[in-house]
C-alpha positions in Angstrom: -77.7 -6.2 140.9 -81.3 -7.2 142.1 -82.7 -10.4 140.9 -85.4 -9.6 137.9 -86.8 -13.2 137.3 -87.4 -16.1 139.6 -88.7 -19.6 138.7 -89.3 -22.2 142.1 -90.4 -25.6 141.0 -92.3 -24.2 137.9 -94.3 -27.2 136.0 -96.4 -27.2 132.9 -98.2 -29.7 131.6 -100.5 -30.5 128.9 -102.4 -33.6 129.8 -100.1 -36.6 129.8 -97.4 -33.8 128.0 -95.1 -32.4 130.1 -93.4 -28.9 128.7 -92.1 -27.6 131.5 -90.9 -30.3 134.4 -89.9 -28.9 138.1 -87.8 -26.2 136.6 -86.3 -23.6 139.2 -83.6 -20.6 138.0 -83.0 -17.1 138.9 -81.7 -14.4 136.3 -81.1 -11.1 137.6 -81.0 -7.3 136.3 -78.7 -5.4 133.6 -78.1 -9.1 131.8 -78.4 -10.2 128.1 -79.5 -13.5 128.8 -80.3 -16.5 126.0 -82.9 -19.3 126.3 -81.4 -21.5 124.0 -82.9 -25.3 122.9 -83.9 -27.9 120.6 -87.8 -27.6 119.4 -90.2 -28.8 121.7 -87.9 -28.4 124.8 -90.1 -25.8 126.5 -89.0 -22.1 125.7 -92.2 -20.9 124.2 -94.4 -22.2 127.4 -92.0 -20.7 129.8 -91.9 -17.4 127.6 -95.8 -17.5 128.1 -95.9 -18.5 131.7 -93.9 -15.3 131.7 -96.3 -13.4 129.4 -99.2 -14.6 131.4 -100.4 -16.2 128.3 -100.4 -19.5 130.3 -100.5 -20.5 134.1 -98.5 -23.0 135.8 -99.7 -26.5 136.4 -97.5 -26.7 139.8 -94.8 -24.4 141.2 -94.4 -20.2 140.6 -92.5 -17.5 138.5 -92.1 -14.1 139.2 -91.2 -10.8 137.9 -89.8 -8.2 140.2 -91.2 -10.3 143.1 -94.6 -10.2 141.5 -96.8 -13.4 139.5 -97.7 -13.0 136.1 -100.7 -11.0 135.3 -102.0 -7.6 134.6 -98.9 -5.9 137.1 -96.4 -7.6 135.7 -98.0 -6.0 131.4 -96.2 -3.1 132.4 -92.8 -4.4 133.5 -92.5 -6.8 130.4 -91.7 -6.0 126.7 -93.1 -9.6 124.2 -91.5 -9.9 121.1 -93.8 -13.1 120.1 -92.1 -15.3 116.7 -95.0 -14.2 114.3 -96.1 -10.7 113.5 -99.1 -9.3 116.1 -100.5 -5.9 114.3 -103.0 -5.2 112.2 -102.1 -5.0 109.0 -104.7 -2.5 107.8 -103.0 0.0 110.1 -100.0 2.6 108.8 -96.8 2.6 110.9 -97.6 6.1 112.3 -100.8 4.7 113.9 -99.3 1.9 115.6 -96.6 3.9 117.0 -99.4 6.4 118.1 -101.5 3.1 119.3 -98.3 1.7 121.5 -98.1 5.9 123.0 -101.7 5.5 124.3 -101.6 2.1 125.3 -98.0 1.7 127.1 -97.0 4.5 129.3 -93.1 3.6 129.1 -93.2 3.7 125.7 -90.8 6.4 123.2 -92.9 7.2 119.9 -89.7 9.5 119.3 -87.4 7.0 119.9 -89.3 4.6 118.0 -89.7 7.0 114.7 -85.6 7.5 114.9 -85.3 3.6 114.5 -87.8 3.6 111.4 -85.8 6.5 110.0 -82.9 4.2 110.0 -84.0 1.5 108.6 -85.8 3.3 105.7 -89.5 2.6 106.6 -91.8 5.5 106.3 -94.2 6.3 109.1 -96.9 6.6 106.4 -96.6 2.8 104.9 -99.7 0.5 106.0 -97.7 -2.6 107.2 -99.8 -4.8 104.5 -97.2 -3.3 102.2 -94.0 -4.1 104.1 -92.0 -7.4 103.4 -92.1 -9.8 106.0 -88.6 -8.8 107.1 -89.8 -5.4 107.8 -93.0 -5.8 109.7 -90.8 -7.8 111.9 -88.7 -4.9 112.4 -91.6 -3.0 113.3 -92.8 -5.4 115.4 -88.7 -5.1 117.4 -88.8 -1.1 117.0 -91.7 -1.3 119.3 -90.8 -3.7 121.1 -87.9 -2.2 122.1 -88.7 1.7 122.4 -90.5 0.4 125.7 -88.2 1.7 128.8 -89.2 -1.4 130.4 -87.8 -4.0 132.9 -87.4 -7.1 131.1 -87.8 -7.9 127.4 -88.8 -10.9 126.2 -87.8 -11.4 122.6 -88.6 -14.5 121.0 -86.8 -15.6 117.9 -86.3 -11.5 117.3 -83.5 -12.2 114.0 -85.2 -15.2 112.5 -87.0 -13.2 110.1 -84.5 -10.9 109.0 -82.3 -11.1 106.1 -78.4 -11.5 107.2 -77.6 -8.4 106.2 -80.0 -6.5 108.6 -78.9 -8.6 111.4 -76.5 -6.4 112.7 -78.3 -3.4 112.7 -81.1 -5.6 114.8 -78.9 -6.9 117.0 -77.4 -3.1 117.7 -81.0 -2.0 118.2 -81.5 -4.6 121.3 -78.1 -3.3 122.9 -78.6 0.0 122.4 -82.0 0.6 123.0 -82.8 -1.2 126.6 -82.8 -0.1 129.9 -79.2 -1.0 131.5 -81.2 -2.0 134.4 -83.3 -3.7 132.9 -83.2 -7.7 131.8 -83.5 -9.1 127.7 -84.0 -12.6 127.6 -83.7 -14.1 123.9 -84.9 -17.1 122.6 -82.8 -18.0 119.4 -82.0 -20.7 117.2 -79.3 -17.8 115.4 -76.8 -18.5 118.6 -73.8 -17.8 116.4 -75.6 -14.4 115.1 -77.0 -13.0 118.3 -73.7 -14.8 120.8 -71.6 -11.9 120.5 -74.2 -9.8 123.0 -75.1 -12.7 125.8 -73.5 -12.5 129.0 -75.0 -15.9 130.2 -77.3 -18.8 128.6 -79.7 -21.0 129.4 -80.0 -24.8 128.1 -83.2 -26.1 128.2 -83.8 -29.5 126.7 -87.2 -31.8 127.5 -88.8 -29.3 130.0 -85.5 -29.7 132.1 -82.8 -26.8 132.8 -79.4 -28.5 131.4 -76.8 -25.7 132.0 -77.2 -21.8 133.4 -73.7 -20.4 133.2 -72.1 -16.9 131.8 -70.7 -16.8 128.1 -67.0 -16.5 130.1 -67.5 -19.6 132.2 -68.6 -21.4 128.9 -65.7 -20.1 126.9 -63.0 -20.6 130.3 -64.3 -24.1 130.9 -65.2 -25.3 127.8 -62.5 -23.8 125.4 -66.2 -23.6 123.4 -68.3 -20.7 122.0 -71.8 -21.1 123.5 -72.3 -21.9 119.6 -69.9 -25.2 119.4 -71.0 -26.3 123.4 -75.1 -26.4 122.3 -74.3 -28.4 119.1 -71.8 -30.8 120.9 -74.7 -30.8 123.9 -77.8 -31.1 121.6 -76.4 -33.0 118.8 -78.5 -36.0 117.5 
């Protein structure tokens, strides 16, 4: 495996706030990895910082060796926690506006996804429950064949009963080289896929170890261990 993500002494800070403090980690290819923590501990700055939605006060993180930026828009797949499209817009046309835009991206692979879940091409998203324009929102996300996806909060949205069938879509429908990192407060829904985790708490890096290591040396699910670890 070859390393997909490198932090080295990353810091973020928002005047006297600090978000992210001195954090350094490396994550490599082919792994489901989850960025699990309270509120307020940091994930959605470091998914930014990755994003190149935000730059770093002190210290670096790359992807595939390279900084944040316009390089890196074509290696990364965002899943952001609220909806992104344009409502006025049908299905078909976003599917035909993520063909023009993205040049790893599947429109056929994309349209057998909406098939399953019963959402016609033809609906303007306006229409769609929340639930479903957030399955949109995944279906695109994920019929990029790209080199790490960054899904934040991808089930929160969806009613239990679709959770599996999101959950299979991640699995099924990434590169195998490729790297998902998943920001989730549904550990016990999405656990069952993760081969490691990553505890952030306070801008600080707590714990980076494989779902095994967590179950051999714990006797824990990575569930039980963050509520015993982040319990008030």
């Amino acid at each position: 495996m070859s390393e997909m993500l490198r932090l080295e002494n990353l810091t973020k800070r928002y005047g006297s706030l600090t978000a992210l403090d001195n954090v350094s980690l490396s994550v490599e290819s082919g792994r489901i990895v989850g960025l699990l923590g309270p509120n307020g501990s940091g994930k959605t700055t470091l998914i930014k910082i990755l994003n190149g939605l935000l730059t770093p006060t002190a210290g670096s993180a790359t992807i595939c060796g390279l900084a944040p930026g316009v390089k890196t828009k074509e290696l990364v797949a965002y899943l952001p926690d609220n909806s992104f499209l344009n409502t006025w817009m049908r299905v078909e046309q976003i599917v035909d506006f993520y063909a023009d835009f993205y040049a790893d991206f599947r429109p056929e692979r994309a349209y057998e996804m909406l098939t399953a879940l019963g959402i016609s091409p033809k609906t303007r998203l306006k229409t769609l429950s929340k639930g479903n324009k957030e399955k949109v929102c995944l279906i695109l996300v994920m019929s990029r064949n790209a080199r790490l996806y960054v899904l934040d909060e991808p089930i929160a949205g969806v009613d239990p009963a679709a959770r599996d069938y999101v959950i299979s879509t991640i699995i099924n429908n990434y590169n195998p080289e490729a790297t998902v990192l998943i920001s989730t407060h549904l550990i016990a829904d999405i656990e069952q896929i993760l081969d490691e985790v990553i505890f952030i708490h306070q801008g600080h890096i707590l714990l980076q170890k494989t779902v095994d290591e967590i179950r051999e040396e714990n006797g824990k699910s990575v569930d039980a261990l963050f509520r015993e670890v982040f319990k008030w």
